[in-house]
N, C-alpha and C positions, 0 to 999 in steps of 0.2 A: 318894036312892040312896046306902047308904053308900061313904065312898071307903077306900082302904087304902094307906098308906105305909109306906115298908119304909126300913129304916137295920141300919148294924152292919157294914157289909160294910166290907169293905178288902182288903193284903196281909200275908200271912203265911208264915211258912216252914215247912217240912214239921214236922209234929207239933204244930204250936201250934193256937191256939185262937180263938174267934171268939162272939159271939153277936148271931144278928139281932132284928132286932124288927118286930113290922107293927102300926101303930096304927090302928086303924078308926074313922072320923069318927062313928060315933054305936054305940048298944047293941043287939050282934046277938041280940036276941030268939028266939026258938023253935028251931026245927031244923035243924040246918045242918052243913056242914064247912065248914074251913078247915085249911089248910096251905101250905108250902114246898114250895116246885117250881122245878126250874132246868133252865138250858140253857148247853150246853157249846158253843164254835164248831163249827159244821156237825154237830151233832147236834139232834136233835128234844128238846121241851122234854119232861121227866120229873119225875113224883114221888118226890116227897122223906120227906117225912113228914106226915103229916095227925092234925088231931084233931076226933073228931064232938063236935058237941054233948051227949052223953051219957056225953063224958069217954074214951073210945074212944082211942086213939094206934094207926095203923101207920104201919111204916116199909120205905122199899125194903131190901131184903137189903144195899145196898152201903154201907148208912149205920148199919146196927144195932151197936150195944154204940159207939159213938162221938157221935151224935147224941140230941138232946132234945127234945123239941118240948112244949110247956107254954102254958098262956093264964093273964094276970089277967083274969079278967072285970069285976074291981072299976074296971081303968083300961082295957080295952078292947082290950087289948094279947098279941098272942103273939109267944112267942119261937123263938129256933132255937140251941139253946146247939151249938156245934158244936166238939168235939175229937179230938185225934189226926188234925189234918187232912193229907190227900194232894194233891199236885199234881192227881188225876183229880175233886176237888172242887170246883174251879178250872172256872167258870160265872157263869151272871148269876142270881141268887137271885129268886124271886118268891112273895110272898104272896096267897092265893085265898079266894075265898069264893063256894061254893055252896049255895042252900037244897034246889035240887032232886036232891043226893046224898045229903040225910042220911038217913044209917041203912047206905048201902053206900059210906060214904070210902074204906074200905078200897079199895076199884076203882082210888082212882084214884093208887097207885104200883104200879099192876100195869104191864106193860111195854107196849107201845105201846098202851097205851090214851089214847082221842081224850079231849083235857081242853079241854072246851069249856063252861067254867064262865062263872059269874055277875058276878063280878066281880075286878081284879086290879089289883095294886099296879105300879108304875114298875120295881121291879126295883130288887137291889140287889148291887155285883160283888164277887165276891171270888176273890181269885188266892193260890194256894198254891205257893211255888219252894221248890227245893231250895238 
């Protein structure tokens, strides 16, 4: 079963800049999504930015023209380039992998949608102050 670890995270101050990473213990073969998903204190965990297997990228409305979301496939590795960041960004970061969404990733930074995916990284925090 692949595993997924996530790094990048730290603090920062409003407007600055960040980039995560989630490394996947082996090569995600076939169909699949993946992406960043986070959770703010006492809120429910939400999508961030996802990318299908066919090269696909969305992103939630509160993160567009600021965020990136990108993979090496060569090392196995996606990233979350994150800029112009806001204190409301300020969460615990997590990286996802499902086979059984590909083709509808999109779904899953739609708003309370249930993300009860496949597999998921430890999380990684990042705090944005003024």
């Amino acid at each position: 079963r692949v595993q997924l670890v996530e790094s990048g995270g730290g603090s920062v101050q409003v407007g600055g800049s960040l980039r995560l990473s989630c490394a996947a213990s082996e090569n995600t073969d076939g169909n699949y999504c993946m992406g960043w998903f986070r959770q703010a204190p006492g809120k429910e965990r939400e999508g961030v930015a996802v990318y299908d297997s066919d090269g696909t990228t969305t992103y939630t409305n509160a993160v567009k023209g600021r965020f990136t979301i990108s993979r090496d496939g060569a090392e196995n590795i996606l990233y979350l380039q994150m800029n112009s960041l806001k204190p409301e960004d300020t969460a615990m970061y997590y990286c996802a992998l499902d086979r059984a969404s590909a083709g509808l990733c999109h779904w899953l930074v739609a708003p309370q949608v249930v993300l009860d995916l496949e597999v998921w990284g430890q999380g990684t925090l990042v705090t944005v102050s003024t």
